[in-house]
Backbone bond lengths (Angstrom), bond angles and torsions (degrees), N, CA, C in turn:
res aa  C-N    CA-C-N  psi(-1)  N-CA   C-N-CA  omega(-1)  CA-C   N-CA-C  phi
1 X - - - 1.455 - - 1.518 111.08 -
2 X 1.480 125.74 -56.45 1.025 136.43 175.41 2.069 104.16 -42.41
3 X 1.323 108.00 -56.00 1.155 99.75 -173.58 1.386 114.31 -75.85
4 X 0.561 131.63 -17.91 1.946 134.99 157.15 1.307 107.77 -43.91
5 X 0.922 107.47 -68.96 2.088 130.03 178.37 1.396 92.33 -36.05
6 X 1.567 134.04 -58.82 1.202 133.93 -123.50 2.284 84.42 -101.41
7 X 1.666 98.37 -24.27 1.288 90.62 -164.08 1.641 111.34 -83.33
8 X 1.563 98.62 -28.60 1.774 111.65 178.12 1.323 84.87 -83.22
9 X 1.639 164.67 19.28 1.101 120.64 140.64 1.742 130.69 -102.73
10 X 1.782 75.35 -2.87 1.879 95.87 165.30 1.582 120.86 -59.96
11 X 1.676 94.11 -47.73 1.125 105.56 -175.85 1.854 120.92 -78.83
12 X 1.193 101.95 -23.21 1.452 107.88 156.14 1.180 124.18 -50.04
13 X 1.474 107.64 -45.65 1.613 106.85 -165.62 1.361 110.46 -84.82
14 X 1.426 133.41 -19.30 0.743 166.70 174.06 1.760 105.79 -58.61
15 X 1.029 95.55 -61.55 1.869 95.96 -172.37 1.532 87.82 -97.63
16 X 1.699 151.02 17.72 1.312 136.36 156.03 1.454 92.44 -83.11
17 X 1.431 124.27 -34.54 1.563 120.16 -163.81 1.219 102.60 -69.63
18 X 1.264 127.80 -57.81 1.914 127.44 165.67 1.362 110.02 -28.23
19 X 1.456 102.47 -67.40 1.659 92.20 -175.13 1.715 122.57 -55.00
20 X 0.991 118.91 -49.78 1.584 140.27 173.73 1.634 97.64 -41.87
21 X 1.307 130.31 -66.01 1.384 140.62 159.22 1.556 131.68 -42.91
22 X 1.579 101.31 -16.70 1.215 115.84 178.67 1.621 120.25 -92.30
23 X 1.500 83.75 -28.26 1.697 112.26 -172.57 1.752 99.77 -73.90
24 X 1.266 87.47 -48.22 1.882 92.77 -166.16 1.426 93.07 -69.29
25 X 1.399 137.44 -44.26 1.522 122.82 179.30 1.382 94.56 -54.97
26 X 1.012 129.64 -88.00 2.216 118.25 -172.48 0.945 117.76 -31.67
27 X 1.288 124.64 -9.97 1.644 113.01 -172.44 1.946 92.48 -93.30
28 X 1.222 100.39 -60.97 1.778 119.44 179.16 1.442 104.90 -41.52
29 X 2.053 121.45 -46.91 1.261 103.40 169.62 1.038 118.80 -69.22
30 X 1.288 126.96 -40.12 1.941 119.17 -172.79 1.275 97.76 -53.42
31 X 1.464 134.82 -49.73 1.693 132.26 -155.40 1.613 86.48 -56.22
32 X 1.973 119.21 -72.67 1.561 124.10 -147.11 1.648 97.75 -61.33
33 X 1.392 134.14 -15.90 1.555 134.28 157.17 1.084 128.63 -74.12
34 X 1.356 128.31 -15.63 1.527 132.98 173.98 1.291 76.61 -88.47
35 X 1.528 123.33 -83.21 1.628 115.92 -153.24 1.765 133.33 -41.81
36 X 1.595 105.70 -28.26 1.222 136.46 168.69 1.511 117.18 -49.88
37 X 1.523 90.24 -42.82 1.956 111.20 -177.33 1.038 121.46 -83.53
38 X 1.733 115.70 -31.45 1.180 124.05 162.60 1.473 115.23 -57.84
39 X 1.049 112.25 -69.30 1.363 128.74 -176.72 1.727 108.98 -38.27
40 X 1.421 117.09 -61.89 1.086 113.67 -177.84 1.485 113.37 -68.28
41 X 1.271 124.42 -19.95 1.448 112.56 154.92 1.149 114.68 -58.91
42 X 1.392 142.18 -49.63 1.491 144.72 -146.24 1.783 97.55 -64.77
43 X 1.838 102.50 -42.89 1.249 131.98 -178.11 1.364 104.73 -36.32
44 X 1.674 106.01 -66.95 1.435 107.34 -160.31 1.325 119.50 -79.38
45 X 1.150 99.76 -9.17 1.564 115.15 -167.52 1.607 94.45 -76.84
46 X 1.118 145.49 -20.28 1.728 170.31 -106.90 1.491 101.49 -142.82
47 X 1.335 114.46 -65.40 1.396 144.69 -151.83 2.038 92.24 -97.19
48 X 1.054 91.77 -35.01 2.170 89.80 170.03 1.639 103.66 -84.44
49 X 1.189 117.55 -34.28 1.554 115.13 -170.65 2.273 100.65 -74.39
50 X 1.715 73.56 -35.95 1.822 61.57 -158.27 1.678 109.11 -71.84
51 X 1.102 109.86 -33.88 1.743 115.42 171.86 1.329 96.53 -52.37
52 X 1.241 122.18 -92.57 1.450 132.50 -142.37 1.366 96.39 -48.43
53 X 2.071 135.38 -32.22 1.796 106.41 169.38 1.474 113.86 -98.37
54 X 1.401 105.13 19.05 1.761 120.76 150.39 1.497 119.93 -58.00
55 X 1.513 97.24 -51.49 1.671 110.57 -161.32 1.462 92.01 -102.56
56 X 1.157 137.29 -13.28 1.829 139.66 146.72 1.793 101.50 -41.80
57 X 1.220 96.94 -67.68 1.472 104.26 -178.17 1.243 119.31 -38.55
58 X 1.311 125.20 -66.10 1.628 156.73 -159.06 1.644 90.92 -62.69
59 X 1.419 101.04 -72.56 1.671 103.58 -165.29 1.781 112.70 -64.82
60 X 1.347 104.17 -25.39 1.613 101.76 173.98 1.618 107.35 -69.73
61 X 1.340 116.66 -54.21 1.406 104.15 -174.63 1.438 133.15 -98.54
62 X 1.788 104.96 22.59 1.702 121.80 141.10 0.993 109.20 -92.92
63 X 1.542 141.39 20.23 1.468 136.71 149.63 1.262 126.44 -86.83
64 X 1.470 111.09 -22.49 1.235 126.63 -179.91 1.255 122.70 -59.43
């Protein structure tokens, strides 16, 4: 009996550590996907500024 006890609480702890490990991977992916999203906004926001006084440039001085 005793060793039964001792084996369902191995195995308990055992599958709490999976879960606990499972949790912290979802937590770590949601963070590197928010941060990812951020970032690639910051990106585009960068990549719209720098064209559009690129093509300011371009079209002002083929008017000339």
């Amino acid at each position: 009996m005793l060793n039964f006890l001792k084996r369902r609480l191995k195995n308990e702890k055992g599958a709490m550590d999976k879960i606990l490990v499972t949790l912290l991977l979802v937590i770590v992916g949601v963070g590197a996907v928010v941060g990812l999203n951020t970032w690639v906004g910051t990106e585009t926001d960068g990549v719209k500024t720098a064209a559009s006084s690129k093509i300011g440039e371009v079209t002002s001085s083929s008017s000339e």
